[in-house]
C-alpha positions as CSV (number, residue, x, y, z in Angstrom):
1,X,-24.2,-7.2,-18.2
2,X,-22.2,-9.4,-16.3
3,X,-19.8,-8.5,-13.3
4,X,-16.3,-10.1,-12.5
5,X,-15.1,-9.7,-9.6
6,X,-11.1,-10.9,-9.2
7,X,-10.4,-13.8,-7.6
8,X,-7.0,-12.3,-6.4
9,X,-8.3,-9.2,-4.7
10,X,-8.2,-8.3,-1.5
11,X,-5.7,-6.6,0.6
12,X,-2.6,-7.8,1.5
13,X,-1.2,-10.1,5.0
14,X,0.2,-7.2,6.1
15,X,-2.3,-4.7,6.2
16,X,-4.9,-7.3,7.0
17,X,-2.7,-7.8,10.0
18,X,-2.6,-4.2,10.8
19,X,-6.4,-3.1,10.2
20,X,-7.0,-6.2,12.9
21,X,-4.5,-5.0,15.3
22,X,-6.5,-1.7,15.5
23,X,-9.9,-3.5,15.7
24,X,-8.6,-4.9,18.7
25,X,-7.1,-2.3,20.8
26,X,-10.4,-0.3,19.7
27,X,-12.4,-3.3,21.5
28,X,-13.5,-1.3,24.8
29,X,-10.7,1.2,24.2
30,X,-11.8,3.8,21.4
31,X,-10.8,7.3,23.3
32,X,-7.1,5.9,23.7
33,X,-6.2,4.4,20.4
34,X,-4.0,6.5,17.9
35,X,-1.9,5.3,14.7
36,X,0.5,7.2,12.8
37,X,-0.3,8.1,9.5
38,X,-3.0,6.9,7.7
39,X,-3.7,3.1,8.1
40,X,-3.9,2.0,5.2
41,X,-3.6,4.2,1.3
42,X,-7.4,3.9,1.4
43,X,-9.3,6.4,2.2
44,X,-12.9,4.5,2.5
45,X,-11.3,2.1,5.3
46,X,-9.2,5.1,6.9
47,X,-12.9,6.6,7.4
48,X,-14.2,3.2,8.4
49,X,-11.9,3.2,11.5
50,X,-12.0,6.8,11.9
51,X,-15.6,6.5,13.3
52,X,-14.6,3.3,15.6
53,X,-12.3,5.4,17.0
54,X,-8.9,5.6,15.7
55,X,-7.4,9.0,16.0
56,X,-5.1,9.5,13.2
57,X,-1.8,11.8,14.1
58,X,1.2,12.0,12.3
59,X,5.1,12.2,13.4
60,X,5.2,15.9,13.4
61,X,2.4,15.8,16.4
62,X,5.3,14.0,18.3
63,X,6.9,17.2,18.6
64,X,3.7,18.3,20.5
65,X,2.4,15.4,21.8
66,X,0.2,16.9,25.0
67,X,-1.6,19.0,22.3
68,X,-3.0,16.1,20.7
69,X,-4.3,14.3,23.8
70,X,-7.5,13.9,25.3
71,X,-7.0,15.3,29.1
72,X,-10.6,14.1,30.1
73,X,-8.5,10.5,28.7
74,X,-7.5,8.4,32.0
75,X,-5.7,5.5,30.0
76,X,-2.3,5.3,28.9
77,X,-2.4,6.4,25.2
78,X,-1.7,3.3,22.5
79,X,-0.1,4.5,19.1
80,X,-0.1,2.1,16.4
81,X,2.7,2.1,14.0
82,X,0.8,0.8,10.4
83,X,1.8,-2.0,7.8
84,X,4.6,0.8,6.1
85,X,6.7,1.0,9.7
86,X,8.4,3.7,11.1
87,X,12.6,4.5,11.4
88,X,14.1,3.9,14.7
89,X,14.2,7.7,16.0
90,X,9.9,6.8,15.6
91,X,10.4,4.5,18.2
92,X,13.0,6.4,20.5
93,X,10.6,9.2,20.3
94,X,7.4,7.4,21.4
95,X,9.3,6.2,24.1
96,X,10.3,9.0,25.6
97,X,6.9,10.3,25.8
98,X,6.2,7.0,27.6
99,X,3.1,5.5,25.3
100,X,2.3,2.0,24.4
101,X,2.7,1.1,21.0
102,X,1.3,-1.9,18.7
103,X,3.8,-2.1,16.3
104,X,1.8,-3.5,13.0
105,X,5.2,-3.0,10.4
106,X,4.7,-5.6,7.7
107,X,6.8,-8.8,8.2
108,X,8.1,-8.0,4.7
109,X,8.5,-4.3,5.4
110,X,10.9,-5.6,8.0
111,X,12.9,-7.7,6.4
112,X,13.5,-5.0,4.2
113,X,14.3,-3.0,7.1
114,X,16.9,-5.3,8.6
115,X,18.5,-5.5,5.0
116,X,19.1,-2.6,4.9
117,X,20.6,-2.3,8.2
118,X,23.1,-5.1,7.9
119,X,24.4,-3.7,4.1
120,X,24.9,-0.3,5.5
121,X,26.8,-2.2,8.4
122,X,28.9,-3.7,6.5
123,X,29.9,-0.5,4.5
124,X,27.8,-1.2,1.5
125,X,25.9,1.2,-1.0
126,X,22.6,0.8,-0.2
127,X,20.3,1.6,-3.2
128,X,16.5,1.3,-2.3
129,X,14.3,1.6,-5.8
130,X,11.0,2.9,-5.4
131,X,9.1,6.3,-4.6
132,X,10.5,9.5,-2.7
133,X,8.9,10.5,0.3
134,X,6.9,7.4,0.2
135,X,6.4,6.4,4.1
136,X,7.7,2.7,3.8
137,X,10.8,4.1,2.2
138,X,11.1,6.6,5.0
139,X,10.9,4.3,7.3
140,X,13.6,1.5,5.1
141,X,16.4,4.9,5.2
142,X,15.7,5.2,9.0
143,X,16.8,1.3,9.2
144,X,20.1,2.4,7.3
145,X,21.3,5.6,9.5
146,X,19.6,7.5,6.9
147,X,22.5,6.8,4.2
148,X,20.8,4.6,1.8
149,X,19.5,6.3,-2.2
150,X,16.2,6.2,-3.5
151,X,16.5,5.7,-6.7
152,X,12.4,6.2,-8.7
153,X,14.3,8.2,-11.8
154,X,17.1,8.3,-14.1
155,X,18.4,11.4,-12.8
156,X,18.7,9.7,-9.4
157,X,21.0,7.0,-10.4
158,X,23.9,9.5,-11.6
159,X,24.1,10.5,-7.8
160,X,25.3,7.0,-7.0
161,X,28.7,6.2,-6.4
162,X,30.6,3.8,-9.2
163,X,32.8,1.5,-8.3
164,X,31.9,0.8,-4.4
165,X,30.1,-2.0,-3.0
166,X,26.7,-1.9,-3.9
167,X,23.4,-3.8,-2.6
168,X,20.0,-2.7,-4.7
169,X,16.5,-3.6,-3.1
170,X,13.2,-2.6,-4.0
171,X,10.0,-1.1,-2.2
172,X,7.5,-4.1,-1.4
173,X,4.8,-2.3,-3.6
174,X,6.5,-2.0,-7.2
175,X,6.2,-3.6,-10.5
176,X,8.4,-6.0,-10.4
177,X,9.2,-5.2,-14.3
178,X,10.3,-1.4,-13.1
179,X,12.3,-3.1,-10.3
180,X,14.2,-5.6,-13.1
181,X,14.5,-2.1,-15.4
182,X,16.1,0.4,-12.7
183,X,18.3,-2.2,-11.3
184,X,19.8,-3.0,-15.0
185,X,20.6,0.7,-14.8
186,X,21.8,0.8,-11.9
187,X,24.5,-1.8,-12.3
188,X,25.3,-0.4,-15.8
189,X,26.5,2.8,-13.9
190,X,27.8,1.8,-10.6
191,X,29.0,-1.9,-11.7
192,X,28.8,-5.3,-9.6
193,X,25.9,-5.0,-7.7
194,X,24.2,-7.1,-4.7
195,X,20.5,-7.7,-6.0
196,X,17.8,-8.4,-3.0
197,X,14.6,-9.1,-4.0
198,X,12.7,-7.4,-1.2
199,X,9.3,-7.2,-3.4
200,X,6.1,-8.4,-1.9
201,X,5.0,-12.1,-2.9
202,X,1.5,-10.9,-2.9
203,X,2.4,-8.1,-4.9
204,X,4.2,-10.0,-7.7
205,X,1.4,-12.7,-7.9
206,X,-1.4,-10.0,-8.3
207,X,1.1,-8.3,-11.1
208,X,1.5,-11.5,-12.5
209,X,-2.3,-12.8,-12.9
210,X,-4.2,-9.3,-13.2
211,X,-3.2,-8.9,-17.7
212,X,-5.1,-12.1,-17.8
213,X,-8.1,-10.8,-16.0
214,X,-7.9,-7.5,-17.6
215,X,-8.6,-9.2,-20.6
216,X,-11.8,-11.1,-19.5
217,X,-14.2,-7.7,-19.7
218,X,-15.3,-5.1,-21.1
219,X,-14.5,-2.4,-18.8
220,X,-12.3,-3.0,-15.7
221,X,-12.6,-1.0,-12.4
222,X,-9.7,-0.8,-10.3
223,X,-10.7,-0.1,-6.6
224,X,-8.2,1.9,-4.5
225,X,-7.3,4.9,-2.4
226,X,-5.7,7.9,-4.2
227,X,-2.4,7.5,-2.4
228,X,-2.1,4.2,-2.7
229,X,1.3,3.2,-5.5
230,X,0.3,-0.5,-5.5
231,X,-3.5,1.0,-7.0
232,X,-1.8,3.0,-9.5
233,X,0.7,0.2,-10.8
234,X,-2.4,-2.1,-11.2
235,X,-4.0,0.5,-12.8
236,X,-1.2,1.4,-15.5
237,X,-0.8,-3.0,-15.7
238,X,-4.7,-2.9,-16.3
239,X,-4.6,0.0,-19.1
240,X,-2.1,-1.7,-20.7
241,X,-4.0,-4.8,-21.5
242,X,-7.5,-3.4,-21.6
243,X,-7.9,0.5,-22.4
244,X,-11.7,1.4,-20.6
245,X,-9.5,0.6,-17.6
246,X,-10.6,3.4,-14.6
247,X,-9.1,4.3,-10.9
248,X,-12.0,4.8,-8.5
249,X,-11.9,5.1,-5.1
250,X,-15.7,5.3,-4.4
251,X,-18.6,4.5,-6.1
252,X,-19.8,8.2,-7.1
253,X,-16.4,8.0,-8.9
254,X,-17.9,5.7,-11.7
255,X,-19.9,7.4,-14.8
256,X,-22.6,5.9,-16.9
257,X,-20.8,6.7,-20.0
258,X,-18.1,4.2,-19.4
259,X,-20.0,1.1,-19.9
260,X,-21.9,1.6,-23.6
261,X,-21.7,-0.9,-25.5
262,X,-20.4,-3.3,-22.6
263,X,-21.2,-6.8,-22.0
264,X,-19.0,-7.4,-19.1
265,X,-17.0,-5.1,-16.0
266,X,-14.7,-6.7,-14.1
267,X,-14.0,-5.4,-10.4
268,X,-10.1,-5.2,-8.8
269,X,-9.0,-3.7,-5.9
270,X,-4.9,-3.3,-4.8
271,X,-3.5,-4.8,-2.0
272,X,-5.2,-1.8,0.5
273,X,-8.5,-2.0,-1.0
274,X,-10.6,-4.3,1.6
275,X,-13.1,-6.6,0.2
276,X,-16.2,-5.3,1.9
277,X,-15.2,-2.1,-0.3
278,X,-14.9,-4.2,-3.3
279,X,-18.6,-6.3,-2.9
280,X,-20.0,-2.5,-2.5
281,X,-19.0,-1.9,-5.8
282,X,-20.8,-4.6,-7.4
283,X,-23.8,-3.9,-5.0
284,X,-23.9,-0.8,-6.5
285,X,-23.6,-1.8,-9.9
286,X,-26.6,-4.3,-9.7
287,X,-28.5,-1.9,-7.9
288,X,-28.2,0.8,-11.2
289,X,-28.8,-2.0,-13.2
290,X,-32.1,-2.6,-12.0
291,X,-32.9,1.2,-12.4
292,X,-32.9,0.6,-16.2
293,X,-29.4,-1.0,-17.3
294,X,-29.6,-4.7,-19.0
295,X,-30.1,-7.7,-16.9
296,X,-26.7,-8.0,-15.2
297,X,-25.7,-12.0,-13.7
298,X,-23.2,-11.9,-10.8
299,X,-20.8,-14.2,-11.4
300,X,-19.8,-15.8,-7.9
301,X,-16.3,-16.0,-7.2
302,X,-14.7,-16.5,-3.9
303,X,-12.0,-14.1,-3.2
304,X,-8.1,-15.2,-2.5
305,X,-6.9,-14.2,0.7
């Protein structure tokens, strides 16, 4: 059986840049490091850092912050904000309790950010399409006093207002077919609208190369963390094209009965699946193929970063 692993796979600038921003501060630091909210939608990498040191908290400790500290702890607390970013009353709060924070918002996530600022400045709509409750939207509504809509379902765009200036942008992490859909609806009930296309370029590549590697195996794995909505868009894109498509998020996941009568898997991971997770995957699979499966060849593929 031969393995594929995805040229395109890997995780994203953004939470490459973040996971390395904690990596340092942990460098000769790892009692005084804390992040808000998991890291990254992973929950192999989350546990990576988790024994390097990075305390994980979220904003509702704020409200108790000298619970969560280490008295015995003589340095100033750090308290990374992750690749999704945080709404401004985040950052009021953490200052007031006087900590240092590593801001690691996506460069992308911030644009968004700032969008949505300047549209709800200027007395715009502003219609945000993507997932409720999901932090980076938090965070994007935060930017915009808290007035902008989330629109992820049908029902949501009948709470818009017709007829008013309107500006429509998208979570990073979408298809960018869903995005296209929702904002055709959205203009068909509210009218003119302002489109900004506020999707991730590394998203829309991956969404735009993975059918044709769906289609090159057997069975594809797709490697990500259960909260992750960028794993289960790739997933549904994956299914589509190739139906012995599975989610996993760790290797006990996988079951022997998925690849009978297989010649080839290919391995994918979203854009918060690292690639040492992704290489232990097809470790793993050699490694049962020398307990009794068919001769497996890894095909060698370096992966796009």
């Amino acid at each position: 059986m031969k393995v594929i692993l995805d040229p395109q796979a890997g995780t994203c600038g953004g939470v490459r840049r973040a996971i390395q921003l904690a990596e340092k501060e942990l460098t000769g630091h790892t009692d005084n490091v804390l992040v808000l909210g998991d890291i990254i939608h992973n929950e192999r990498e989350v546990k990576r850092l988790d024994k390097a040191g990075l305390r994980t908290i979220h904003t509702s400790d704020l409200s108790h912050f000298d619970d969560v500290l280490d008295k015995d702890v003589p340095q100033k607390m750090k308290v990374l904000v992750r690749a999704h970013g945080e709404p401004p009353e985040t950052f009021e709060k953490l200052s007031q309790l006087g900590v240092e924070v590593v801001d690691g918002t996506c460069p992308v996530v911030t644009r968004s950010q700032d969008l949505a600022r300047q549209y709800t400045d200027k007395g715009h709509q502003v219609v945000i399409v993507g997932k409720h409750g999901h932090p980076e939207i938090i965070g994007i509504v935060g930017h915009a006093d808290n007035k902008a809509m989330i629109v992820q379902y049908d029902s949501d765009i009948e709470k818009l207002r017709p007829g008013v200036p309107t500006m429509v942008m998208t979570q990073t992490t979408v298809s960018p077919a869903w995005f296209e859909e929702m904002t055709e609806k959205i203009r068909q009930h509210v009218g003119e609208v302002v489109v900004k296309d506020t999707l991730c370029r590394f998203v829309v590549k991956r969404d735009q190369k993975l059918p044709d590697f769906a289609s090159q195996a057997d069975v594809i794995l797709v490697v990500g963390g259960h909260k992750s909505s960028n794993t289960k868009m790739l997933h549904a894109t994956c299914k589509t094209m190739n139906p012995r498509s599975y989610h996993v998020v760790t290797t006990e996941e996988i079951e022997r009965s998925w690849f009978d009568n297989c010649e080839s898997v290919g391995v994918t991971g979203s854009a918060s699946t690292p690639v040492w997770l992704l290489h232990e995957f097809v470790a793993t699979l050699e490694r049962w193929v020398e307990a009794g499966w068919p001769e497996m060849v890894m095909e060698e593929t370096a992966i796009a970063v």
